[in-house]
DRENDO-1510 file (C-alpha; in Angstrom, 1 decimal, always signed):
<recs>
REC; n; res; u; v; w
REC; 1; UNK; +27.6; +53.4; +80.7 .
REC; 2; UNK; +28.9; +49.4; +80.4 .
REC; 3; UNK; +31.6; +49.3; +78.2 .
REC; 4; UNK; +34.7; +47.1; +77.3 .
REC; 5; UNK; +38.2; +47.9; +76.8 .
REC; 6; UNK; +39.5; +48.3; +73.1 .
REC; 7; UNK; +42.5; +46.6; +72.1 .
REC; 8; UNK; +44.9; +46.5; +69.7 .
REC; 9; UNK; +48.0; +44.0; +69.2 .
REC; 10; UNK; +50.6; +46.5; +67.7 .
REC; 11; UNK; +54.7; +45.2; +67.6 .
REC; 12; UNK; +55.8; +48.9; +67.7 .
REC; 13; UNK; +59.1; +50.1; +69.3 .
REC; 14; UNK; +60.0; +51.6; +72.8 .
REC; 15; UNK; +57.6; +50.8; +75.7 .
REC; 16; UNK; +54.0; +52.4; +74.6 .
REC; 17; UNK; +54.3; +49.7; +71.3 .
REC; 18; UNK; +52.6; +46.6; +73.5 .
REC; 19; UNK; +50.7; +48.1; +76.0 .
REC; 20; UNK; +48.8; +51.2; +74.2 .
REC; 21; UNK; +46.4; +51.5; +71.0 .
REC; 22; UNK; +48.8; +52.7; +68.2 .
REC; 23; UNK; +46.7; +53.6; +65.4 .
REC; 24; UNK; +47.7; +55.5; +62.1 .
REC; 25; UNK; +47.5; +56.1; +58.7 .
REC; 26; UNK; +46.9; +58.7; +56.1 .
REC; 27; UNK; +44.3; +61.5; +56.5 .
REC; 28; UNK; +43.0; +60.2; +53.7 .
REC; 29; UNK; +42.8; +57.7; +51.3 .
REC; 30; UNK; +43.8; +59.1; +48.0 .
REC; 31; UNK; +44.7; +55.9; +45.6 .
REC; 32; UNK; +45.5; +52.4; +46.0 .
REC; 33; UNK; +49.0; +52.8; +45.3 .
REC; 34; UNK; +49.0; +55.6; +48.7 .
REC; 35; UNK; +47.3; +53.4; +50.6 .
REC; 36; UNK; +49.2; +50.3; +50.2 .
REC; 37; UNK; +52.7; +51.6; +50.6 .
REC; 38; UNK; +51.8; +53.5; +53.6 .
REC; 39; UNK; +49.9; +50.6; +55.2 .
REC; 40; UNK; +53.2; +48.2; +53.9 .
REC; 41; UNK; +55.5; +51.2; +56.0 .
REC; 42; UNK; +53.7; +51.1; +58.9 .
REC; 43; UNK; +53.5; +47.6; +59.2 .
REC; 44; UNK; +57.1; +47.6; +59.1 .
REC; 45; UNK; +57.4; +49.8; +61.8 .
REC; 46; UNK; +54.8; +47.6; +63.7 .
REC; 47; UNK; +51.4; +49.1; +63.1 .
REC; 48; UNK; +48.9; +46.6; +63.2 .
REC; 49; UNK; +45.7; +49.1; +63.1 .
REC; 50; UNK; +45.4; +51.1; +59.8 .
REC; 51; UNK; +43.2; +54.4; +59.9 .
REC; 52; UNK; +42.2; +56.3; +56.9 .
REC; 53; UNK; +39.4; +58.5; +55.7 .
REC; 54; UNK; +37.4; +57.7; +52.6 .
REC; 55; UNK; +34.9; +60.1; +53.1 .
REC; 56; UNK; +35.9; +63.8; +54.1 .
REC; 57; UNK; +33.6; +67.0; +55.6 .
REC; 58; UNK; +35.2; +70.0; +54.2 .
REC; 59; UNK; +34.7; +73.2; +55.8 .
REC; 60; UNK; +33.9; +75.0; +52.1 .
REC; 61; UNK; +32.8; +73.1; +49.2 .
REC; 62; UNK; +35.2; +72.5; +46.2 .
REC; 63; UNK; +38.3; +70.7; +48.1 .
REC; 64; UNK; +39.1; +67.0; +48.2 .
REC; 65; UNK; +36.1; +65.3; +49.9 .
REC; 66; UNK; +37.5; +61.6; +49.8 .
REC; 67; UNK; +37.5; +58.8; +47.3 .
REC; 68; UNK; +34.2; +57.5; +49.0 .
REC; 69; UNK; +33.2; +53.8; +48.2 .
REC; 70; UNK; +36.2; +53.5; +45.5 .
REC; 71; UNK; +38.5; +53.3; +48.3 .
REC; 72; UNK; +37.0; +49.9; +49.9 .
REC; 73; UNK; +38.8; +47.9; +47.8 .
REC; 74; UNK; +41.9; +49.3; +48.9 .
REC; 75; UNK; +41.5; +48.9; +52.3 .
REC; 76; UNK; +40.3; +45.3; +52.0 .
REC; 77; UNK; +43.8; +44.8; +50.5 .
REC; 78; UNK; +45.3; +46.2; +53.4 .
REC; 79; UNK; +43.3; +43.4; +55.6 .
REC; 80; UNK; +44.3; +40.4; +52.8 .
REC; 81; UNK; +47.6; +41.0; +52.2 .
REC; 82; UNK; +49.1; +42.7; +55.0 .
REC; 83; UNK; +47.3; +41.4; +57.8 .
REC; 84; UNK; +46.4; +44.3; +59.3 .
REC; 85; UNK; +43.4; +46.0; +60.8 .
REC; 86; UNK; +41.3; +48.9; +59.2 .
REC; 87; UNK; +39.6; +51.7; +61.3 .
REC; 88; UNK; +37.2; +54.2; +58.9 .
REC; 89; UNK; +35.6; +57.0; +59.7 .
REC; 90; UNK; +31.8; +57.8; +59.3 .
REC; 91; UNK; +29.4; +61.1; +59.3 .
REC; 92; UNK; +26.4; +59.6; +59.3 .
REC; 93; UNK; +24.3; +56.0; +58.8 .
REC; 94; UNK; +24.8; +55.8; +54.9 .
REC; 95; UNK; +28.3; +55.5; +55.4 .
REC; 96; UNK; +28.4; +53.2; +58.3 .
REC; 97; UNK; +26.1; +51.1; +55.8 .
REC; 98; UNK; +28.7; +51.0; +53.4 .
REC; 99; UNK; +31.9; +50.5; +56.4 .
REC; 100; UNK; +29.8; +47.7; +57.8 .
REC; 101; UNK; +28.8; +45.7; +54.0 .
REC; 102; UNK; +33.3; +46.5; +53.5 .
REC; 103; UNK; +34.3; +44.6; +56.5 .
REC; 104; UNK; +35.9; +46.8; +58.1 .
REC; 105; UNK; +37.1; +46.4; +61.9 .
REC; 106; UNK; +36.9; +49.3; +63.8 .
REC; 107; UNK; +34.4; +52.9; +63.2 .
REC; 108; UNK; +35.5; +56.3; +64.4 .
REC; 109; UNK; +32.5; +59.3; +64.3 .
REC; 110; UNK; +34.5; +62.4; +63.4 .
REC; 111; UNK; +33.7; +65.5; +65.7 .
REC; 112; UNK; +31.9; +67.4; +63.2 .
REC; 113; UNK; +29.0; +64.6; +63.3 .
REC; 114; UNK; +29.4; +63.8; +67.1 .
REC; 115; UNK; +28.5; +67.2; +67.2 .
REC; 116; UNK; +25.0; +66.8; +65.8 .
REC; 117; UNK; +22.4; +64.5; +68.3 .
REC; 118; UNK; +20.8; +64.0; +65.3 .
REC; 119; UNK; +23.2; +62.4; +63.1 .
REC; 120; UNK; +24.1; +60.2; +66.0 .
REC; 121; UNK; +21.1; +58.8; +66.7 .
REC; 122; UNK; +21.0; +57.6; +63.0 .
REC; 123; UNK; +24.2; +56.3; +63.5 .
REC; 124; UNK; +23.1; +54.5; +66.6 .
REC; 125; UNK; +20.5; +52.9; +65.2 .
REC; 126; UNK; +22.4; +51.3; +62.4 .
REC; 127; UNK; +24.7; +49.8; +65.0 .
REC; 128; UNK; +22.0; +48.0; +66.9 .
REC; 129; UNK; +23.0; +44.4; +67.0 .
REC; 130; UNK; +26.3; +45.1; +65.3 .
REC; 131; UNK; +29.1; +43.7; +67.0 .
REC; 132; UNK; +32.6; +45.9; +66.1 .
REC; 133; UNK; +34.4; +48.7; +68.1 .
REC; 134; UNK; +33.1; +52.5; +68.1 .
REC; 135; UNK; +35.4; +55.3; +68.9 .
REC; 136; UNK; +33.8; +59.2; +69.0 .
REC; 137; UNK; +35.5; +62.2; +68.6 .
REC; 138; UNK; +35.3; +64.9; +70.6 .
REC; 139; UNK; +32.7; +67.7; +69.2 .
REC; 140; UNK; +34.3; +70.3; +67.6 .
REC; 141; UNK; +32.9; +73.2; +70.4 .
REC; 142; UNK; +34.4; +72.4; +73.8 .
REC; 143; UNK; +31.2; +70.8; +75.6 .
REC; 144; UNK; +31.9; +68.0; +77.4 .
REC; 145; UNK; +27.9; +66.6; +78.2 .
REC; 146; UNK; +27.5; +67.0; +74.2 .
REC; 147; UNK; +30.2; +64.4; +74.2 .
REC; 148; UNK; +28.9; +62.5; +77.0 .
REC; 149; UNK; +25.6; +62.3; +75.1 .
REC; 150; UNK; +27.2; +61.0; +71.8 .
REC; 151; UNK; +28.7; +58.1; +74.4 .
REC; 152; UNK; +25.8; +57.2; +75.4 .
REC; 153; UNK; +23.5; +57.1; +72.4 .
REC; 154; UNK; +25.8; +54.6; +70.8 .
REC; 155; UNK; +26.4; +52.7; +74.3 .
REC; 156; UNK; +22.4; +51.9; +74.1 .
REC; 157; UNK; +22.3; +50.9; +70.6 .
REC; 158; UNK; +24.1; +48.1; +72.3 .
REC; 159; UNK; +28.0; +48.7; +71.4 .
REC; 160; UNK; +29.9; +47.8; +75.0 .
REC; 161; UNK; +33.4; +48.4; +72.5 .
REC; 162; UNK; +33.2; +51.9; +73.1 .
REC; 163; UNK; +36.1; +54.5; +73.3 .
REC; 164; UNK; +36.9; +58.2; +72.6 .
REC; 165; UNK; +39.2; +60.1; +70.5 .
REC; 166; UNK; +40.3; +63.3; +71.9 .
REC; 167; UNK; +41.1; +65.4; +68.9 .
REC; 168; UNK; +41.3; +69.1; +70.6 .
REC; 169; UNK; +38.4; +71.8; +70.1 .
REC; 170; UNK; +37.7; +75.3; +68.1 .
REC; 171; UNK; +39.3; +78.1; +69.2 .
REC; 172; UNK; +38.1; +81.8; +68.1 .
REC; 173; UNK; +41.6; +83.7; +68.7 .
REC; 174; UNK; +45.3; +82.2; +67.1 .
REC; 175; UNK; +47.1; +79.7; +69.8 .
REC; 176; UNK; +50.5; +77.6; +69.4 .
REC; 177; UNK; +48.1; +74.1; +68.5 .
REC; 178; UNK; +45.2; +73.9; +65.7 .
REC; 179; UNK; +42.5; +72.8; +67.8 .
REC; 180; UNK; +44.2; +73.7; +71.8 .
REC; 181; UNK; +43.8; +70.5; +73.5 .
REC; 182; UNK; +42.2; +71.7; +76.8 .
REC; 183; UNK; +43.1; +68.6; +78.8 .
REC; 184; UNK; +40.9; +69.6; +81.3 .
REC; 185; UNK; +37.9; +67.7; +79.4 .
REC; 186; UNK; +39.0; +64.4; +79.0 .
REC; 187; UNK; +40.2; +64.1; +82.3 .
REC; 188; UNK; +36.8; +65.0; +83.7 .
REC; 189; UNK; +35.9; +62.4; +81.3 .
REC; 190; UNK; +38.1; +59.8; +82.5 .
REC; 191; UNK; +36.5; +61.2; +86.3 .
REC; 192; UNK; +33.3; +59.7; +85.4 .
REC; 193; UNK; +33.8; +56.9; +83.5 .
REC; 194; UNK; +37.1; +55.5; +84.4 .
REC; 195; UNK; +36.7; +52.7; +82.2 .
REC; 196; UNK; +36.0; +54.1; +79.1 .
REC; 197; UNK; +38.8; +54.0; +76.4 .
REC; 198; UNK; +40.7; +57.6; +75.7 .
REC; 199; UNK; +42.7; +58.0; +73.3 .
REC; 200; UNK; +44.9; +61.3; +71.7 .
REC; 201; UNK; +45.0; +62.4; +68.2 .
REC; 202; UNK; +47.9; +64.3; +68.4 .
REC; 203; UNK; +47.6; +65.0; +64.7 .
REC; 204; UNK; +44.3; +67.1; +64.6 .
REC; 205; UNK; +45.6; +69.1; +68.1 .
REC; 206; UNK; +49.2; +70.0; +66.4 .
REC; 207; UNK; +48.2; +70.8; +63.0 .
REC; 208; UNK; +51.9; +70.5; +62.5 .
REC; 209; UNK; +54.1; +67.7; +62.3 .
REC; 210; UNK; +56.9; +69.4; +64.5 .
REC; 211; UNK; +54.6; +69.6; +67.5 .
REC; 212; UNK; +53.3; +66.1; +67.4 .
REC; 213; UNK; +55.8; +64.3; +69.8 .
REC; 214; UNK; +55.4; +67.0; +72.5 .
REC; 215; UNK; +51.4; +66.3; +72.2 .
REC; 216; UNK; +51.9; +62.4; +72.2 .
REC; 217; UNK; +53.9; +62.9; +75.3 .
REC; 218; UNK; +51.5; +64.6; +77.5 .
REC; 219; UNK; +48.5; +62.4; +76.6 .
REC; 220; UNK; +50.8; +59.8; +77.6 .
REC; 221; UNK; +51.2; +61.6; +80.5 .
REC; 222; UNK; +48.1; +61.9; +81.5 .
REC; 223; UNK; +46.9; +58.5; +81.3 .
REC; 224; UNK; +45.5; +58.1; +77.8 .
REC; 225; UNK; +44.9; +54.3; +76.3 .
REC; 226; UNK; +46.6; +55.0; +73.1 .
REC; 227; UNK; +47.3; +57.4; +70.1 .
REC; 228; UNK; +45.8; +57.9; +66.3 .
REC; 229; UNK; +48.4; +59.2; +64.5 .
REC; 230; UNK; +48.4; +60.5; +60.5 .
REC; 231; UNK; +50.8; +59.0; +59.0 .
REC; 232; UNK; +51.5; +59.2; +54.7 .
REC; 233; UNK; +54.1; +57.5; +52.7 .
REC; 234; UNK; +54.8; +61.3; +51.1 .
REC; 235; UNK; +53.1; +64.0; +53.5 .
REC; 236; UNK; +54.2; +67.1; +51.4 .
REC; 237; UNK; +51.8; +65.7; +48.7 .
REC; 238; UNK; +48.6; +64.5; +50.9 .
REC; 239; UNK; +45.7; +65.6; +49.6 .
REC; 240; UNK; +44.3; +66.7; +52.7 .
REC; 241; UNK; +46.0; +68.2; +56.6 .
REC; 242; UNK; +49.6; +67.6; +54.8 .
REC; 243; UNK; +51.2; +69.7; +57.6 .
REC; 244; UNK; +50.2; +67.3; +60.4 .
REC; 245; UNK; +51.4; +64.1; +59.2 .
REC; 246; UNK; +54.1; +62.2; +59.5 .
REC; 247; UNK; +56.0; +59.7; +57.8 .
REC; 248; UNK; +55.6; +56.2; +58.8 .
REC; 249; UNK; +59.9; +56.1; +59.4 .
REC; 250; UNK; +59.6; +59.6; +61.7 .
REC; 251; UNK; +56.2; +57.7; +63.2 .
REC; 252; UNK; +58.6; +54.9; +64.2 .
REC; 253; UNK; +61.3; +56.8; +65.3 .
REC; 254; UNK; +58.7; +58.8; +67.3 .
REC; 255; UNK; +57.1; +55.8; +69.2 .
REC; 256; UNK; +60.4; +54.5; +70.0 .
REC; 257; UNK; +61.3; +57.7; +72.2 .
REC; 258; UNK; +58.3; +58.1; +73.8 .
REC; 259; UNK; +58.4; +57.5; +77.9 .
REC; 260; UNK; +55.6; +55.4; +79.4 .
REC; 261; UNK; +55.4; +56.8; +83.1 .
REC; 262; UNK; +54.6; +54.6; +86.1 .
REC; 263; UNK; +51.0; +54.6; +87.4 .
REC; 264; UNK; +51.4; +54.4; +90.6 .
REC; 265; UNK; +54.6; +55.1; +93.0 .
REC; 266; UNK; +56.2; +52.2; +94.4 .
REC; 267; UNK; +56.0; +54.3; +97.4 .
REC; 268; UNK; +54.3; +57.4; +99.3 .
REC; 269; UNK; +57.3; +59.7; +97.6 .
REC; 270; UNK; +54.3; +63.1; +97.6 .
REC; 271; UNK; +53.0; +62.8; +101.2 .
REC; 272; UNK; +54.7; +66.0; +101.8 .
REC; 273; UNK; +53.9; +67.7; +98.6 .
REC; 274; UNK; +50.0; +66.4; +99.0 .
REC; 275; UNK; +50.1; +67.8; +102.8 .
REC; 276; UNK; +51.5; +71.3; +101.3 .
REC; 277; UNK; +48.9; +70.9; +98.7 .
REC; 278; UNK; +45.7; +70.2; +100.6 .
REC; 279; UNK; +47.0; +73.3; +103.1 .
REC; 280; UNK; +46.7; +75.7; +100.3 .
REC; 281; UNK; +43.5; +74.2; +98.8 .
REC; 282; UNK; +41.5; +74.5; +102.4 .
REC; 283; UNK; +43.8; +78.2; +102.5 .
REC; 284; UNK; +42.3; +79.3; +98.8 .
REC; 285; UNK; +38.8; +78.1; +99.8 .
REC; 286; UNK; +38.8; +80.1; +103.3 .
REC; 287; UNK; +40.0; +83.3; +101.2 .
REC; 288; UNK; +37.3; +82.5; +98.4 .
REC; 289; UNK; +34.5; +82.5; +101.4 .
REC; 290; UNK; +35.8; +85.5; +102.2 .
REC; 291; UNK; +35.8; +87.6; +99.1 .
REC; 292; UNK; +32.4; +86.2; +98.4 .
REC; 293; UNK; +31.0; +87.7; +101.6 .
REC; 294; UNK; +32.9; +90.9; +100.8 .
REC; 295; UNK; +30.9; +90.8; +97.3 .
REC; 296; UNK; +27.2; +90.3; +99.0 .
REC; 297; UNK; +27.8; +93.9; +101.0 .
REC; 298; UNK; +29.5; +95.6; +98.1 .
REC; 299; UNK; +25.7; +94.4; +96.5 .
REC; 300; UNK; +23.8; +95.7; +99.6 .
REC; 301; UNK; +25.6; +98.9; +99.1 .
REC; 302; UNK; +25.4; +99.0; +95.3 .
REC; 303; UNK; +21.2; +99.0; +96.2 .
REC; 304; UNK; +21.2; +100.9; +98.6 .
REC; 305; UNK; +23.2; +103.3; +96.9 .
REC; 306; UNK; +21.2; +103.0; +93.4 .
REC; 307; UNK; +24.3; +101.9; +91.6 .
REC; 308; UNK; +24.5; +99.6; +88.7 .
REC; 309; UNK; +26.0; +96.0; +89.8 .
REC; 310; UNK; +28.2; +95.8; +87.0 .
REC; 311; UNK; +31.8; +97.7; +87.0 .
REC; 312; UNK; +33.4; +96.6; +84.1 .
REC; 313; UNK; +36.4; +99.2; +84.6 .
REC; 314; UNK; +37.0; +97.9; +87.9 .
REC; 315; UNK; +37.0; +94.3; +86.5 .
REC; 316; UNK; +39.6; +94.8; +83.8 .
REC; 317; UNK; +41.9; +96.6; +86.8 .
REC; 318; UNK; +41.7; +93.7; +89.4 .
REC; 319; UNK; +42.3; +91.1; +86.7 .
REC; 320; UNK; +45.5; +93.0; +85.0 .
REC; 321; UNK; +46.8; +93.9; +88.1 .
REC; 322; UNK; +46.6; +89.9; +89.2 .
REC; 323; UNK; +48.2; +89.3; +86.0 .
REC; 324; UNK; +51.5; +91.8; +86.5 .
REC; 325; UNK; +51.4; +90.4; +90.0 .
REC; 326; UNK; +51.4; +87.0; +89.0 .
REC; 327; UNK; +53.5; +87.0; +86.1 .
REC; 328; UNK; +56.6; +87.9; +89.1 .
REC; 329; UNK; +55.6; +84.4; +90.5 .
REC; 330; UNK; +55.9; +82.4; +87.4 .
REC; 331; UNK; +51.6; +82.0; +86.8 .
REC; 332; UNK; +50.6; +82.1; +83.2 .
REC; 333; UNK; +48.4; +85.3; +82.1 .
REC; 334; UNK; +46.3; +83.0; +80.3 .
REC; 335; UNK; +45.7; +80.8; +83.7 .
REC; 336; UNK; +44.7; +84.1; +85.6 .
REC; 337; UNK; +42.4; +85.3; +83.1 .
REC; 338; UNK; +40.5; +82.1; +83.3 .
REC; 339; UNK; +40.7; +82.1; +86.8 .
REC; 340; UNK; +39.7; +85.4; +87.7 .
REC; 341; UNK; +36.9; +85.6; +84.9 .
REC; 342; UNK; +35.3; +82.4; +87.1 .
REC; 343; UNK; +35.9; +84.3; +90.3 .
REC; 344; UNK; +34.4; +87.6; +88.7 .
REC; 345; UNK; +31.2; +85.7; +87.4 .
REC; 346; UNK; +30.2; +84.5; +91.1 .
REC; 347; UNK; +30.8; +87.7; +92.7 .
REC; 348; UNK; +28.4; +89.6; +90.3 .
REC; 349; UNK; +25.8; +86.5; +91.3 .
REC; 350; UNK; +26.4; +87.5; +94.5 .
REC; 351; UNK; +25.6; +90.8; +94.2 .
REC; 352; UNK; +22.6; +90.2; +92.2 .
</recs>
């Protein structure tokens, strides 16, 4: 893909304010009177990009599913009379029609629709000789070339203003965030296309306002371009994900204690830890080799022997007894699961 950074001129405090995307607004727009005194709060606090939702996919029918077209006018106010950009969301080409005819400035494609290659293609088509900055959500189910392929049908329709939102994914069982961020996809993103813009919605991951710092934080961390926050002039009354947003005051206060990290080390300060490092790596692999060999006789004898390759007994032992063992040297059970499920998986196709 041949895409161009996004940016956005934001006057926010602390350090990220100048050099990252700050984007935020309510979850949704609810009335005119919401929407202007939230966009006139941020503003104060020196958000210069607006986000809000006009049209809203609801899991079950019967809840709040936006203001729709109504809420154009509002926003359009919010470009007039304060200045500021406006970033709206779309699930399919009927509303980017409508986004496109309002004026506003920036798209986002939620991950419910990135989810569906058919819905972005319609959306892709639409955009063909549009000119105005695209940003995709992560699919809702943890597949990373599902994303790629959203990327890439919009990249063709000719959009080089291209960027990702990295919003979390589904999880089956109860964890600490609403949709667990597992970092581990946008940075292979980042891997392959290290120009494309990433941001964090640290919103959507939290699901709670408490957690939202913490989750800013790490994307910062990690690299990210920028943040879309929710932010709503009364949370406990939003119509919509009133747990996750934030105040435009606590959104200030927020950005102003956040800690932008150098890039790169003014000097070689983790030769040592790197040399420590790569020993283990080249140690882990040699050990890996090993069992793997170990695993192709266990399958000679398991033939030989007429016995099924399968022993999901044994399994269960070797991976709780890495996790007891573990757990004495400060590793997470939830890391040794993962780890030992991917190590399990090649030895049975060894076997087989």
């Amino acid at each position: 893909m041949e895409v161009k950074p996004i940016h956005v001129a934001n006057e926010c405090p602390g350090p990220i304010g100048k050099s990252k995307i700050i984007i935020a607004g309510p979850c949704s727009a609810e009335s005119e009177e919401q929407v202007m005194q939230t966009a006139s709060q941020l503003k104060a606090e020196g958000i210069r990009m607006f986000r809000a939702g006009v049209w809203k996919p609801r899991t079950k029918p019967g809840g709040f599913e936006g203001v729709g077209k109504r809420g154009f006018p509002w926003l359009q106010r919010v470009q007039k009379e304060l200045g500021m950009q406006v970033c709206v969301e779309v699930g399919n080409a009927s509303h980017l029609d409508a986004v496109l005819e309002s004026g506003m400035d920036m798209i986002w494609i939620g991950a419910r629709t990135s989810t569906s290659p058919f819905a972005m293609q319609e959306i892709a088509d639409v955009l063909r000789g549009v000119d105005i900055p695209v940003l995709v959500k992560n699919p809702i189910n943890a597949d990373l070339e599902l994303w790629i392929g959203a990327l890439e049908r919009i990249n063709r329709s000719g959009i080089t203003r291209l960027g990702t939102i990295h919003r979390g994914f589904s999880a089956y069982e109860k964890t600490l965030y609403r949709y667990p961020p597992q970092w581990q996809m946008p940075i292979e993103l980042r891997r392959r296309f290290p120009e494309l813009t990433i941001i964090c919605d640290p919103s959507h991951i939290s699901g709670k306002r408490e957690l939202v710092p913490s989750v800013c934080q790490q994307a910062l961390d990690l690299g990210f371009d920028g943040l879309m926050i929710e932010s709503h002039c009364c949370p406990e009354e939003a119509l919509t994900d009133a747990a996750q947003q934030v105040t435009p005051q606590a959104l200030g206060q927020m950005l102003a204690s956040l800690v932008l990290r150098d890039k790169v080390p003014t000097e070689n300060i983790f030769a040592d830890c790197r040399e420590r490092i790569d020993r283990c790596d080249a140690a882990l692999v040699a050990l890996l080799a090993e069992r793997m060999n170990i695993s192709r006789e266990m399958g000679e004898l398991k033939r030989e022997n007429n016995i099924l390759v399968l022993q999901s007994e044994r399994y269960e032992k070797v991976v709780n007894d890495a996790v007891v063992e573990g757990a004495s040297k400060g590793l997470s059970e939830e890391f040794l699961r993962k780890l030992f499920e991917v190590i399990h998986a090649e030895s049975i196709n060894q076997q087989l």
